[in-house]
C-alpha positions in Angstrom: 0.0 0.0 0.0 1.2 3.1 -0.9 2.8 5.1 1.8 0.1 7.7 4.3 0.1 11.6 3.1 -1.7 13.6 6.1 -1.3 16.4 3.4 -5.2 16.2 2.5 -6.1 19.8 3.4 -4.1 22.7 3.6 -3.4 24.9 6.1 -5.0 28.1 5.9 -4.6 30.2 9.3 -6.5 28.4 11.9 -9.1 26.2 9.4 -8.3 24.1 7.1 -9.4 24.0 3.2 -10.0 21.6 0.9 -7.8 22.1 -2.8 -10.7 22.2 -5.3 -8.7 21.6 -7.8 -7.0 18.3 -6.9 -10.0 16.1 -5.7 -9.2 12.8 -7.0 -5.9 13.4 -5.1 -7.5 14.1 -1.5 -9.3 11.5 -1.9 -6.8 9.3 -2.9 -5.0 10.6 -0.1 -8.1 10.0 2.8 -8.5 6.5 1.3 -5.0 5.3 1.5 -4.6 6.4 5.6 -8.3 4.6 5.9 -7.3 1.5 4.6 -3.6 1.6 6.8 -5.9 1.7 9.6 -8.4 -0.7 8.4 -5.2 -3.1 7.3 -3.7 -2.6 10.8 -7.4 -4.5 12.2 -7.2 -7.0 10.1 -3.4 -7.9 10.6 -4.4 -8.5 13.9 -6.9 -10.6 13.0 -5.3 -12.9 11.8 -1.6 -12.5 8.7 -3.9 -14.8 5.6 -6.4 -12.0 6.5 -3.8 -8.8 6.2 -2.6 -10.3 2.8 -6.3 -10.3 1.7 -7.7 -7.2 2.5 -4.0 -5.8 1.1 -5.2 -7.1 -2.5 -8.5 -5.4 -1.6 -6.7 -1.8 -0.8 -4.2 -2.3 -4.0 -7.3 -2.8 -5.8 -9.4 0.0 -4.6 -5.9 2.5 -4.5 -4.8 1.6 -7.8 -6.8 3.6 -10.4 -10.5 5.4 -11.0 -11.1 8.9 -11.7 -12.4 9.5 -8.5 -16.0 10.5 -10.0 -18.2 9.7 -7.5 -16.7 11.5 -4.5 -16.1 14.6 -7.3 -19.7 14.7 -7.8 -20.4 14.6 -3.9 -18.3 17.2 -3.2 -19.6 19.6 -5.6 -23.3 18.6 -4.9 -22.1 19.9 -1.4 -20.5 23.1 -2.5 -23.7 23.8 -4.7 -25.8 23.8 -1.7 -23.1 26.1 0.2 -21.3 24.0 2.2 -17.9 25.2 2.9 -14.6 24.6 1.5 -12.6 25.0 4.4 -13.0 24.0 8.1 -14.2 20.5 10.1 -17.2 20.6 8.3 -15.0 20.8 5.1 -12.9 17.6 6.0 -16.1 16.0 7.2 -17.7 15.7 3.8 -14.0 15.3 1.9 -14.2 11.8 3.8 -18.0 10.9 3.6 -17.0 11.6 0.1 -14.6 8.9 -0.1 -16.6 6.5 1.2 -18.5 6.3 -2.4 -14.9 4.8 -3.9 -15.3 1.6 -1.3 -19.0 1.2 -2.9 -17.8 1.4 -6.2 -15.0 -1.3 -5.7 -17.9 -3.2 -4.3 -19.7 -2.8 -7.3 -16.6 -3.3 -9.5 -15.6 -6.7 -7.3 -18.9 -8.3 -7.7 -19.5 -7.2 -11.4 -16.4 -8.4 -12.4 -17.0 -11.9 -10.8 -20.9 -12.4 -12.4 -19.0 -11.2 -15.9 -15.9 -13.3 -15.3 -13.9 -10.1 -16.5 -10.3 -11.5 -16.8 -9.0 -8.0 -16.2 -9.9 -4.7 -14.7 -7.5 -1.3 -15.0 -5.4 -3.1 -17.5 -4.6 -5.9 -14.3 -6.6 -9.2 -13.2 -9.7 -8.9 -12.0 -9.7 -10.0 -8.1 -10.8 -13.5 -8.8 -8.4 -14.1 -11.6 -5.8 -12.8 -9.0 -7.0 -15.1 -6.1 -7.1 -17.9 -8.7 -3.4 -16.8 -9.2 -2.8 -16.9 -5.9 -4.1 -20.3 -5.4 -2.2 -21.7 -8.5 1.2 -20.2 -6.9 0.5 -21.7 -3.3 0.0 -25.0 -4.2 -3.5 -24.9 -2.3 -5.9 -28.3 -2.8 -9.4 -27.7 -4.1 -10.1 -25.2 -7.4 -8.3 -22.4 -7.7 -11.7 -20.8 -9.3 -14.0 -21.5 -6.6 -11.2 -19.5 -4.2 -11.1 -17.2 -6.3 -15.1 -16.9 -6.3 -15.2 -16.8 -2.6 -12.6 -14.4 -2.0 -14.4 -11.9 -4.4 -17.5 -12.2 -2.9 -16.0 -11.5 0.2 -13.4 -8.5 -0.3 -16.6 -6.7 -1.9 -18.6 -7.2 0.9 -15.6 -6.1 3.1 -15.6 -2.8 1.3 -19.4 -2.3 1.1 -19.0 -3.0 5.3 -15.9 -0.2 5.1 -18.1 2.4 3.0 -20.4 2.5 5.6 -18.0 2.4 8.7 -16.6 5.4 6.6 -19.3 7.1 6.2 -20.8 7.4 9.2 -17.3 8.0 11.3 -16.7 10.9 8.7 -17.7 13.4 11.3 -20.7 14.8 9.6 -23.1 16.3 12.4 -26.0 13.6 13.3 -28.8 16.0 11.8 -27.0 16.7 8.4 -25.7 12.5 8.1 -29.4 11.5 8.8 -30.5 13.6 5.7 -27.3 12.1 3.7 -28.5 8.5 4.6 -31.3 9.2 2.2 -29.3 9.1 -0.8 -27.1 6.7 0.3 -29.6 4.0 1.3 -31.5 4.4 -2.3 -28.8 4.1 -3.9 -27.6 1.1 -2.6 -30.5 -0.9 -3.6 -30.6 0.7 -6.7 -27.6 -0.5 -7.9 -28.3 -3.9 -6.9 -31.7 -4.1 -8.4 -30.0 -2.8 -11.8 -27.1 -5.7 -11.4 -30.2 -8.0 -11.1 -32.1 -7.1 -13.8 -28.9 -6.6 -16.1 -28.2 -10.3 -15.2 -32.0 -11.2 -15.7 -32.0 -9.2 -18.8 -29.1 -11.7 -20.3 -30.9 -14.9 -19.4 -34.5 -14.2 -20.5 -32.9 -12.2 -23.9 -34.6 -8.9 -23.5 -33.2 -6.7 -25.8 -35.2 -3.9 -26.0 -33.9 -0.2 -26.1 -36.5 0.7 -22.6 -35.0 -2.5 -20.4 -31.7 -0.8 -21.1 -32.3 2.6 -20.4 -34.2 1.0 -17.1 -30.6 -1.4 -16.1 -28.7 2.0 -17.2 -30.6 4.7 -15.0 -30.6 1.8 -12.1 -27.3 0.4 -12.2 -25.0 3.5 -13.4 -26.5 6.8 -13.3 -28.0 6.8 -10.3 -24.9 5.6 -8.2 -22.6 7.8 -10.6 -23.9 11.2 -10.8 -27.1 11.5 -9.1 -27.1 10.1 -5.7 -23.3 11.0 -5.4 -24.4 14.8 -5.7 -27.6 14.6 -3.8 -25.4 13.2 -0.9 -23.7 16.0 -0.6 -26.3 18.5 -1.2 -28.3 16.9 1.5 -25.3 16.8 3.6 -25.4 20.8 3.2 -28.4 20.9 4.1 -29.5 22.0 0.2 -33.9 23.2 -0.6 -35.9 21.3 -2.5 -35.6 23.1 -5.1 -31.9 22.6 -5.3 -32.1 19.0 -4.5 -35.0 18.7 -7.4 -32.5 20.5 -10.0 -29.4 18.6 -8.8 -31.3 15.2 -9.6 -32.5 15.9 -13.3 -29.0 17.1 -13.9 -27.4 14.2 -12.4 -30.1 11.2 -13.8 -29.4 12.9 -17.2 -25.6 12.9 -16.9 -25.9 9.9 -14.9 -27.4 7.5 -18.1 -25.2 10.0 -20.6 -21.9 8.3 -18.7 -23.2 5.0 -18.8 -24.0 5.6 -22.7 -20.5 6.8 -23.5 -19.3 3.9 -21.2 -21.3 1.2 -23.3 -19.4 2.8 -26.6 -16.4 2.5 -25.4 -17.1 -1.3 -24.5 -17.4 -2.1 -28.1 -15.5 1.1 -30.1 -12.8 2.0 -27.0 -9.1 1.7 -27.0 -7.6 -0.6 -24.4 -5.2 1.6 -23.6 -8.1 4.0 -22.5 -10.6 1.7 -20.8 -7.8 -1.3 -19.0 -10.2 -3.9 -20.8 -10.1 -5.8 -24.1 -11.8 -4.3 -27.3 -15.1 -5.7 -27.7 -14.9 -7.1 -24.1 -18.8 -6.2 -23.6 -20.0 -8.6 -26.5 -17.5 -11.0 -24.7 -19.7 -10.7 -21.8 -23.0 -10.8 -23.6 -23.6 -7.1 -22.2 -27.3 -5.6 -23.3 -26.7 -2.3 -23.2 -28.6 0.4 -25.4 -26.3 0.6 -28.0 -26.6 -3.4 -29.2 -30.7 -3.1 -28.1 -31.1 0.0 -30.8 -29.0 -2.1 -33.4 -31.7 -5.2 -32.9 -34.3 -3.0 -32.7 -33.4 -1.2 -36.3 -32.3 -4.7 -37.3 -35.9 -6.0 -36.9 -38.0 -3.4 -38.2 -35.7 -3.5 -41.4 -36.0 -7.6 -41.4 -32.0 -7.8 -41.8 -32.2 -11.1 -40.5 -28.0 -11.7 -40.7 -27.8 -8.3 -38.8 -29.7 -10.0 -36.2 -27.7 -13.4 -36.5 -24.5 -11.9 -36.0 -25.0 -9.6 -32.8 -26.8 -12.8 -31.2 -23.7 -14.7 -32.6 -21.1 -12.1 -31.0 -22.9 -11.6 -27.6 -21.8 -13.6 -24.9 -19.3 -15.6 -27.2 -16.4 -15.7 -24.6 -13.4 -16.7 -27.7 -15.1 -13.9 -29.8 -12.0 -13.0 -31.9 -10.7 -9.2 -33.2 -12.4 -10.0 -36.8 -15.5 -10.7 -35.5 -15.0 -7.7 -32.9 -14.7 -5.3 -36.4 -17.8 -7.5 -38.0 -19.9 -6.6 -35.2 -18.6 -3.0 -35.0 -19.5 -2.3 -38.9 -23.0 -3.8 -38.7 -23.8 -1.7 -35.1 -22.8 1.4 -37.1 -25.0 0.7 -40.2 -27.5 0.1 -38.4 -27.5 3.8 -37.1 -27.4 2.2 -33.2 -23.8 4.2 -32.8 -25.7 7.4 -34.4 -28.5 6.9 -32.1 -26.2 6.4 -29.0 -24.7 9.2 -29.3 -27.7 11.5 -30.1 -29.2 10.4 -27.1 -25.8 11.6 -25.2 -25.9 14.8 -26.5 -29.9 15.7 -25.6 -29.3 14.2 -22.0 -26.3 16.5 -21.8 -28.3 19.4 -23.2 -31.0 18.7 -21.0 -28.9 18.5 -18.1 -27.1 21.9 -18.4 -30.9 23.3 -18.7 -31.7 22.1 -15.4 -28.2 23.4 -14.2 -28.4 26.8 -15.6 -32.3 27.8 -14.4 -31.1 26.1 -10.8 -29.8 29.1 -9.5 -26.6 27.1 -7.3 -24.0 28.5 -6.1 -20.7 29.2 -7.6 -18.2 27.8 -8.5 -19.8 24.8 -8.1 -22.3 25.6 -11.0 -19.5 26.0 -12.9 -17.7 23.0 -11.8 -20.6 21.3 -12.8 -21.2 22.2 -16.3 -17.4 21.1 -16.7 -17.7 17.6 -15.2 -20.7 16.7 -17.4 -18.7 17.5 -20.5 -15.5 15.3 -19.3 -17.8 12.3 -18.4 -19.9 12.2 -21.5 -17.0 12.5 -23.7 -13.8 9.9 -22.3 -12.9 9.1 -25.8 -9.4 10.7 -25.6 
């Protein structure tokens, strides 16, 4: 683990204030002295236990964009909360606790994909399965690796919370914050579901993926990320109201731009082979438009070849570019990206007629742009 930096906020007089402009650092920086402490428990637990849960840290320490806790932060300045003081540090840290819920996510999702790798490394089973194969242990090395996945994302869900609520945010405003926090939680369960439920009963219509997408990415993303914060601050309802139709819009525009890049994306960009969502048999909008076209034009070996391609785990870099030609003739890429650009019209709307305060308005109109468009 990478060594602690107490360096999260700077000195200003007596308070302290948090440096806007490096927020995925600070957070990096809160997480990695959370999980020395955290590692220090569970070393004296028990040493098989340490070496586990210092997987689990690399995993969670070693790369992301921070987006979530960006989002919260600036869902917290938009409803006035500070940028300097406790309060300040407070929120920087329940902040941080959205990166141990998104290596939950990440864990599990990886495990009911069987992602090989993650960041450009394994994925934590294939590492466990690694670790097993190395050892020499008896048994399968992929049912360890199963088990220890299930359980390092459970161990960070368990930290997010412990996090959260030993951030130091005052009783009143962490009760509001719950709100968010609890939905969300659920919703992006129920979203894994039915994206799993959507693969084995071959629904492959544009609205079940929109539903999966709003469920399973933009509302733990964007939207309940910034209401956290906003409620945290003790934001009006009409803030809160405009803060969640800009952040469900930007929320399902990611998770659009994310689905592009999981057929059209550079390795180098997204850590994960090209194509790697038809590997996994993903239904996301952009192959449900193609079908959808497909069908109502009766191009029955456009159809053939995305239900070939989908799910085929040995699916090869021809077929990859087969499958990428027929999406885009189909119009489904067209279409994708039209409905990127109204949700992220439709999001600075609500943003602009909110009324928040600055810079966080600002700040916000900037991250919507950088999320919707990662192609470079």
């Amino acid at each position: 683990m990478p060594p602690s930096n107490s360096t999260t906020l700077q000195a200003t007089g007596k308070d302290t204030v948090v440096v806007e402009t490096d927020l995925p650092g600070q957070v990096q920086r809160t997480l990695t002295d959370y999980l020395q402490t955290r590692s220090a428990e569970a070393a004296d637990l028990d040493p098989a236990f340490a070496t586990a849960v210092a997987e689990l840290a690399g995993f969670v320490l070693g790369g992301g964009k921070r987006i979530r806790p960006t989002f919260a932060w600036w869902g917290w300045r938009a409803a006035g909360g500070p940028a300097e003081g406790p309060a300040a540090q407070a929120m920087l840290r329940a902040a941080s606790a959205l990166e141990l819920l998104q290596a939950c996510a990440l864990v599990h999702d990886d495990l009911i994909d069987e992602s090989d790798t993650r960041r450009g490394n394994p994925t934590v089973h294939r590492k466990f399965e690694q670790i097993h194969r190395e050892s020499g242990f008896s048994g399968a090395g992929i049912q360890f690796g199963r088990a220890a996945a299930v359980l390092l994302g459970d161990l960070a869900l368990s930290w997010a919370d412990d996090l959260l609520h030993s951030a130091g945010i005052p009783p009143e405003a962490l009760a509001r914050a719950l709100r968010p926090w609890r939905a969300m939680r659920t919703e992006v369960l129920a979203g894994q579901y039915l994206d799993v439920l959507g693969q084995f009963r071959g629904d492959e219509t544009p609205q079940a993926a929109l539903q999966i997408c709003q469920l399973k990415a933009a509302s733990y993303t964007v939207q309940r990320p910034l209401e956290l914060g906003a409620e945290a601050a003790g934001a009006g309802p009409d803030a809160l109201e405009a803060l969640r139709r800009f952040g469900s819009d930007i929320g399902v525009a990611f998770q659009l731009r994310d689905d592009l890049l999981g057929v059209f994306g550079d390795p180098g960009v997204t850590g994960k082979p090209a194509g790697d969502d038809l590997r996994e048999g993903k239904r996301t909008v952009l192959i449900a438009e193609a079908v959808a076209t497909a069908r109502e034009q009766a191009d029955q070996p456009a159809l053939d070849l995305l239900r070939d391609v989908l799910g085929d785990p040995e699916l090869d870099a021809d077929r990859v570019e087969q499958a990428r030609q027929v999406l885009t003739r189909l119009g489904a890429v067209a279409a994708v990206e039209k409905r990127i650009t109204d949700l992220t019209g439709s999001a600075m709307l609500a943003l602009h007629t909110a009324g928040l305060a600055e810079p966080a308005a600002s700040r916000l109109a900037e991250l919507a742009i950088a999320v919707t468009d990662r192609s470079h």
